[in-house]
VEXDREN-2710 file (C-alpha; in Angstrom, 1 decimal):
% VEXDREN-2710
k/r/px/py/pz
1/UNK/0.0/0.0/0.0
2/UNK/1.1/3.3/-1.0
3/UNK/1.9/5.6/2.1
4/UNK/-0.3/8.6/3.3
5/UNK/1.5/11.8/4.2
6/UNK/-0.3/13.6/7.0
7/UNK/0.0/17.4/7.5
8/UNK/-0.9/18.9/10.9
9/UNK/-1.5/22.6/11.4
10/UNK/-2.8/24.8/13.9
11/UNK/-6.2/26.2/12.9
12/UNK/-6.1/29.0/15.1
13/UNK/-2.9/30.1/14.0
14/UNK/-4.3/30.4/10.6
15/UNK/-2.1/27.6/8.8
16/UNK/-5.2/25.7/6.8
17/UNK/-4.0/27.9/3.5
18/UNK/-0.1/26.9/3.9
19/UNK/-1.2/23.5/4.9
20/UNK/-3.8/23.2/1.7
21/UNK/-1.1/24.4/-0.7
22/UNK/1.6/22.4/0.5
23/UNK/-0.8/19.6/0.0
24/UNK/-1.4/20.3/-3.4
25/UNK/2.2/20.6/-4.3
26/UNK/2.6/17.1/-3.1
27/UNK/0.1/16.0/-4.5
28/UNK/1.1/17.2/-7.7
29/UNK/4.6/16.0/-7.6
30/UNK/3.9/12.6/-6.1
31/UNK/0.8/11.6/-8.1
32/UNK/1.9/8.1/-8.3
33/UNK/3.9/7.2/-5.3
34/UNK/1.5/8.2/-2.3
35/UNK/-2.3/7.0/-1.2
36/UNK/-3.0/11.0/-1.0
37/UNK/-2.0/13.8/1.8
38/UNK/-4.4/14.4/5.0
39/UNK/-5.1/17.6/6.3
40/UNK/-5.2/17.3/10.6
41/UNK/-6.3/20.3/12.3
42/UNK/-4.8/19.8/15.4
43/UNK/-5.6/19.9/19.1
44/UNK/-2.2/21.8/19.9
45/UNK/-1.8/25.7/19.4
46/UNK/1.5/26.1/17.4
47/UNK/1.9/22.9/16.0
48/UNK/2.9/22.1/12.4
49/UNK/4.1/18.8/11.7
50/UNK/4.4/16.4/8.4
51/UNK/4.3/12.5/8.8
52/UNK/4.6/10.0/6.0
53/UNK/2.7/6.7/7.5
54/UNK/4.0/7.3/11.2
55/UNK/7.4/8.7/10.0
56/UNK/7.4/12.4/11.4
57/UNK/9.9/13.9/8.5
58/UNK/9.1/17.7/9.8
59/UNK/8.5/19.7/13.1
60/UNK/8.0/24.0/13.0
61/UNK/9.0/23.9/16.6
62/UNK/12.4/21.4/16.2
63/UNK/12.8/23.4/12.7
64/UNK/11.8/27.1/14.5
65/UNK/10.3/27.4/10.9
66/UNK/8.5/26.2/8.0
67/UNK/9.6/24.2/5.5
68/UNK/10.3/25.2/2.3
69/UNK/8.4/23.3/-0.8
70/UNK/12.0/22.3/-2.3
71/UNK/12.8/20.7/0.5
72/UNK/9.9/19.6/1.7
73/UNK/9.3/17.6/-1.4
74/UNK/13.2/15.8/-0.7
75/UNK/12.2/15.1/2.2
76/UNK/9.0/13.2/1.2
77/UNK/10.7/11.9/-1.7
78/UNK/13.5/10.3/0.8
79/UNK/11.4/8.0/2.4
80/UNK/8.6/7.5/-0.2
81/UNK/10.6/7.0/-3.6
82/UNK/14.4/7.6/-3.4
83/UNK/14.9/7.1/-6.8
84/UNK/12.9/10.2/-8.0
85/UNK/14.3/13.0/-9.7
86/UNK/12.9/16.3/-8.4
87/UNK/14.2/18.3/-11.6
88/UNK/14.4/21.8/-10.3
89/UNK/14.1/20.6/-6.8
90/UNK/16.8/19.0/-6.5
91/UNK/18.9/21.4/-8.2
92/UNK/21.1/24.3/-5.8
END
């Protein structure tokens, strides 16, 4: 079975719109390599985390930031197909 990436954001912080779009980016990129990307609101004020399966791969709070789409498409592409070329992501 292909693997589901979760995204959890804070709905009171306002990240539903970063969350959706990061979603649709990965989406887009890995059509054929994930079962699809769930959006979590969570129960936590702050929190902003991505999981593949029940692999965290992203934290705002360990980071102190947000990830950026490059790399937040390596890092799903590091556990979910290692073999995929990103093109322009995964170019410096």
């Amino acid at each position: 079975m292909k693997p589901t990436i979760t995204i959890e954001y804070c709905p009171k912080c306002g990240w539903l719109l970063r969350s959706a779009w990061m979603a649709q980016e990965l989406l887009t990129t890995f059509t054929d390599d994930i079962h699809g990307v769930f959006l979590k609101p969570s129960e936590f004020s702050g929190r902003f985390s991505i999981h593949v399966d029940e692999q965290a791969i992203f934290d705002r709070k360990v980071a102190g930031r947000f990830p950026e789409i490059k790399e937040l498409k390596q890092l799903v592409r590091d556990v979910v197909n290692p073999e995929k070329d990103l093109g322009h992501s995964d170019r410096k």
